[in-house]
C-alpha positions in Angstrom: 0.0 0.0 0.0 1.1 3.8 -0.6 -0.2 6.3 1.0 -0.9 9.7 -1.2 -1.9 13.2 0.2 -4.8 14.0 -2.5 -6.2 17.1 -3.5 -9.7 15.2 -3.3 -10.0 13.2 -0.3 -7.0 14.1 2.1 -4.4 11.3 3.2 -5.3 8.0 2.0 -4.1 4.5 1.2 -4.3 3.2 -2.5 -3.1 0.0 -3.9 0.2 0.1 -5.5 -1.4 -0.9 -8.8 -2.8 2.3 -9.1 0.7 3.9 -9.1 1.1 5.0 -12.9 4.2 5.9 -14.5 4.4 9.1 -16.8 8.2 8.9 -18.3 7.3 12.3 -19.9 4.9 14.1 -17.5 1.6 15.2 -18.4 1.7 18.7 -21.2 2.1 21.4 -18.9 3.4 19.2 -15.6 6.4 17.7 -17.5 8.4 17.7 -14.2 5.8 15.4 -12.5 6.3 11.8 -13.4 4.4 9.5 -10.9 0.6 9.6 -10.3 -2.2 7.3 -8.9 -5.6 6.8 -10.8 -8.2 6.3 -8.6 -11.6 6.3 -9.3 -14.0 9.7 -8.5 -16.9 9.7 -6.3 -19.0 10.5 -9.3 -18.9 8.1 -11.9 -18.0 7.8 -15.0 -15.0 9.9 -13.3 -11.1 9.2 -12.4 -9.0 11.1 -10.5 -5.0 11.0 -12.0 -3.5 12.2 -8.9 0.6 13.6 -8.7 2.1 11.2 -5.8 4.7 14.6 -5.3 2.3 17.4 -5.5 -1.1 17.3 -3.8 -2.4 20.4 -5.3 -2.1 18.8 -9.1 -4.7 16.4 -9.7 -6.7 15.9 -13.5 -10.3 14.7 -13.4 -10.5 12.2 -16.2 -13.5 10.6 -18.2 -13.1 7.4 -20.7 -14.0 9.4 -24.0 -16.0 6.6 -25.6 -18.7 7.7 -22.7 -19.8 10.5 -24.6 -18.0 9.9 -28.0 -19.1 6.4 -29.0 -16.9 7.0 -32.4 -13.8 8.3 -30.5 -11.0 6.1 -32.2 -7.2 6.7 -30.6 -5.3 7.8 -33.6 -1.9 8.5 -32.4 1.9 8.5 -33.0 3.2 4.5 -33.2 6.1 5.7 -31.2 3.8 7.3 -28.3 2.8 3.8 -28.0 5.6 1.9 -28.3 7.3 4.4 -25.7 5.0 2.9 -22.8 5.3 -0.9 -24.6 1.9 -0.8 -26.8 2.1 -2.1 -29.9 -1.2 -0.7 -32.0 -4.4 0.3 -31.4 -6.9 -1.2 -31.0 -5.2 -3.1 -27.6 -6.7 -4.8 -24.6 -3.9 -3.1 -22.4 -4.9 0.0 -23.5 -6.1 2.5 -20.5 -8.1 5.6 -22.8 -9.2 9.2 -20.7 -9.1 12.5 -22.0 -8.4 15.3 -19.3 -11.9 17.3 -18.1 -12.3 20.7 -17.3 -14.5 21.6 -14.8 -15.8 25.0 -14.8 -18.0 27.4 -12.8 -20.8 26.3 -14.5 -20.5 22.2 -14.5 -22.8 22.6 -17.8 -20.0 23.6 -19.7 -17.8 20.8 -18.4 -15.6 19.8 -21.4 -12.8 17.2 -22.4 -9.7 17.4 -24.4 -10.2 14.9 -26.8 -7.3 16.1 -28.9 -4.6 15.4 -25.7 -5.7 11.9 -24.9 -4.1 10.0 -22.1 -3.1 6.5 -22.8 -1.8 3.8 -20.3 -0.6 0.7 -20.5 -2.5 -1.8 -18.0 0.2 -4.4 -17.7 3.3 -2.2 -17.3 1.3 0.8 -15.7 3.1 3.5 -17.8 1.7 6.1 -19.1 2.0 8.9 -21.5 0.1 11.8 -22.8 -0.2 12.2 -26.7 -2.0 14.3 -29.8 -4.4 13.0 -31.8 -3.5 12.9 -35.4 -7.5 13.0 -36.1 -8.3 16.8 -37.5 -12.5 15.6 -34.9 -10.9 15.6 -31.8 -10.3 19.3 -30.4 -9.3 20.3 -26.8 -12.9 21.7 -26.1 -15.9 19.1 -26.1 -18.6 19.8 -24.2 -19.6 16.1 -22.7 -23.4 16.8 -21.0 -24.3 18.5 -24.7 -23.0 15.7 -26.3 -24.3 13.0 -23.9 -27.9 14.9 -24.7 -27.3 14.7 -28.4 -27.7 18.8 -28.5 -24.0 19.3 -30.0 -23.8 20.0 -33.6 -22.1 17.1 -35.5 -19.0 18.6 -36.0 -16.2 19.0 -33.2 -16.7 21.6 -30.8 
């Protein structure tokens, strides 16, 4: 067991499986490497919480919950960096980063910075999509209604 000082729930124990590798950091938090998932009192929720920093913690959400044709199209390296070979892959972990405003309505997920982790190896890696649909900015309750506009937001 580890215990982690989260921004969410204090001081608590977690499982050492949660512990997930980022060789490269997360865009913006390069210089933080390890982070536990754990999963948000809300679902479909995660929390990706830094094991050094309490204050930096990323809600996440599985994109394919709101974006039923999300496909991961990214860099064969990005994969191969954290030992995937391809996607589609069963030891693929999928979550786009969620912002959570003021007004929760206008919650929105980066579809164009997906984070991908390997189950097996628990490594992980931020990466860009190379698919022109997937922009930083999608609202998920107007597309869970089926109110957005077909194209990206």
């Amino acid at each position: 067991m580890l215990t982690v000082n989260t921004k969410a729930y204090g001081r608590i124990d977690v499982d050492e499986r949660q512990r997930i590798h980022f060789p490269y950091g997360i865009f913006g938090f390069e210089q933080l490497k390890d982070f536990v998932l754990l999963d948000a009192a809300q679902q479909p929720f995660y929390w990706l919480q830094s094991m050094d920093v309490k204050e930096t913690a990323f809600v996440l959400i599985n994109p394919l919950v709101f974006r039923k044709d999300y496909e991961l199209n990214v860099l064969v390296g990005d994969l191969e960096e954290i030992g995937l070979k391809s996607t589609p892959d069963d030891n693929i972990l999928l979550f786009a980063i969620v912002t959570v405003p003021q007004n929760q309505q206008k919650m929105s997920a980066n579809l164009q910075g997906p984070i991908i982790i390997n189950r097996d190896n628990k490594q992980g890696r931020q990466s860009v999509s190379l698919d022109p649909r997937w922009k930083t900015k999608h609202y998920i309750l107007e597309e869970l209604s089926g109110k957005s506009k077909e194209e990206a937001c």
